[in-house]
N, C-alpha and C positions, 0 to 999 in steps of 0.2 A: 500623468504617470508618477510626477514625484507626490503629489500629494498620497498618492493610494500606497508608494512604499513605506511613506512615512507613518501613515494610518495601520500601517500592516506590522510596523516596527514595534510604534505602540502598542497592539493589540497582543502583540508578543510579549511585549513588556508586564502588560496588564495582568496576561493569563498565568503568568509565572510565579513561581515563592519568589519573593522577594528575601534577602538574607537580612535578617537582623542584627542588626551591632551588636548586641549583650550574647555572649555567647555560653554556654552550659560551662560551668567552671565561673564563669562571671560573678561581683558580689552587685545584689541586685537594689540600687539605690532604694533606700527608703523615704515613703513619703507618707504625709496626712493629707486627707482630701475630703470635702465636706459633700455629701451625696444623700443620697435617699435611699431606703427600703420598703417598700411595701407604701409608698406614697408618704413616708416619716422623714423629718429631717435624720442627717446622721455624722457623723465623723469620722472617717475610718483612716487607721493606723496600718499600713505595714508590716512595722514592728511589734503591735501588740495582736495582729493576726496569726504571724507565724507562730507565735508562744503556741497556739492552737496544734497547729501542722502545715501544711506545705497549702502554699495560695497561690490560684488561678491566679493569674492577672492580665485580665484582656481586654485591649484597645480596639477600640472602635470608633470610625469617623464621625457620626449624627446621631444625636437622638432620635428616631422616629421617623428612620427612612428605612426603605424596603430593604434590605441587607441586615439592616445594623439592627432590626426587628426579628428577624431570623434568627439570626446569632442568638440574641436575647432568650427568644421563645427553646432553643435548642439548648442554651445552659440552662432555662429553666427546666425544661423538665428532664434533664440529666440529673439534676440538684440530690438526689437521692444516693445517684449513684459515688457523687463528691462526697455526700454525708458518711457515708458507708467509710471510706476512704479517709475522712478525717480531714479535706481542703477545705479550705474556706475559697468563696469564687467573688472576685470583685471586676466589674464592666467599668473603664473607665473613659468617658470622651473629653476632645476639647470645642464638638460641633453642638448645634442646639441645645443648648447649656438650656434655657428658658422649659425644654422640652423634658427634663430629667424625671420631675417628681411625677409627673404624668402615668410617662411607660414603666418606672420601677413599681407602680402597683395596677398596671393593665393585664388581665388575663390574657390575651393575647401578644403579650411583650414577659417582660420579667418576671411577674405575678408573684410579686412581692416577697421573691426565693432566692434574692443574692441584692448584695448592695448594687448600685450605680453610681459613680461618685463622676463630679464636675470635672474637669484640668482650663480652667481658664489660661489664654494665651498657649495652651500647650506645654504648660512647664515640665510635668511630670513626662509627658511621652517625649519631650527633649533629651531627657536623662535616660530614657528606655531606649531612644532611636528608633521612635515609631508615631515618625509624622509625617504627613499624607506629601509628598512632594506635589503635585498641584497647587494645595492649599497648606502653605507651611505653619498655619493657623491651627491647623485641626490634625489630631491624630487619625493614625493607619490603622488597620487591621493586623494587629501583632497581638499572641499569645507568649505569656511567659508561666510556668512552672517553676515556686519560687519556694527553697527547702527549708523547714526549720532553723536551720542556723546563716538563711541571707545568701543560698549561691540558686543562681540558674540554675536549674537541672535539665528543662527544654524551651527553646522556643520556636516559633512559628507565625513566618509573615505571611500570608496572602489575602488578597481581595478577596477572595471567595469565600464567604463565610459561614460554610457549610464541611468546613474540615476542624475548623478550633477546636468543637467540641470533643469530636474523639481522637484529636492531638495531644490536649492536655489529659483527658482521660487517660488515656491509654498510661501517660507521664505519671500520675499521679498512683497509678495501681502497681507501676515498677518502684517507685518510693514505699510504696505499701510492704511491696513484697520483698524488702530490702536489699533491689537492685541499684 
């Protein structure tokens, strides 16, 4: 009986947004991180992203697990719609790091339509507060919406990685539309 409340607690836990530490108003730590596009090495900046316009930035636990594939394939073929919009969309984990340059140019993952950049030991999703409590190794599933001049505008925790997309969306068309 306690095992199945405890299970039941978790699962509550699981199914739930999670609240994110960086909160909209927040200034949204800047980082470089070395990653891949399209199976290419790369570098991406932050700060020389925003100079652009306002940047996805979404954490994800593994490279090249069933979730974190989803996600992937869902900002891929949003990519248009962030174009349109002026975001730039950067995927960034601290799990299967070995797995990165693979899925940033698999047509079934990223299809070489947004970076994916490493976070070895987690540094960067330390400073986001978006790492995985199981595995304090690897980052969570958190989206940020991050505005030309460095402030959160939204963000959004959950495991389920079938809302990020038209979370940040939806964020990024209200920055559009100079709300």
């Amino acid at each position: 009986m306690k095992s199945l409340a405890i299970f039941a607690a978790l699962a509550a836990f699981a199914a739930s947004p999670a609240a994110a530490a960086l909160k909209a108003g927040d200034a949204a730590p800047d980082f470089v991180a070395k990653g891949f596009q399209a199976g290419k090495p790369l570098t991406f900046s932050l700060a020389a992203a925003r100079k652009k316009g306002p940047v996805v930035l979404y954490f994800f636990p593994a490279a090249d697990t069933k979730g974190c594939n989803l996600e992937a394939k869902m900002f891929a073929d949003a990519m248009p719609q962030f174009a349109a919009a002026g975001a730039t969309v950067i995927g960034v984990t601290a799990g299967n790091l070995d797995k990165l340059q693979k899925i940033s140019a698999d047509t079934d993952k990223c299809s070489g339509k947004f970076p994916v950049a490493g976070d070895p030991g987690a540094q960067v999703a330390r400073r986001y507060d978006a790492i995985l409590p199981m595995k304090p190794d690897w980052s969570d599933r958190t989206s940020y919406v991050i505005s030309r001049d460095g402030k959160i505008v939204h963000a959004y925790s959950k495991a389920d990685p079938t809302e990020h997309v038209s979370q940040t969306l939806t964020a990024v068309k209200a920055i559009q539309r100079g709300r």
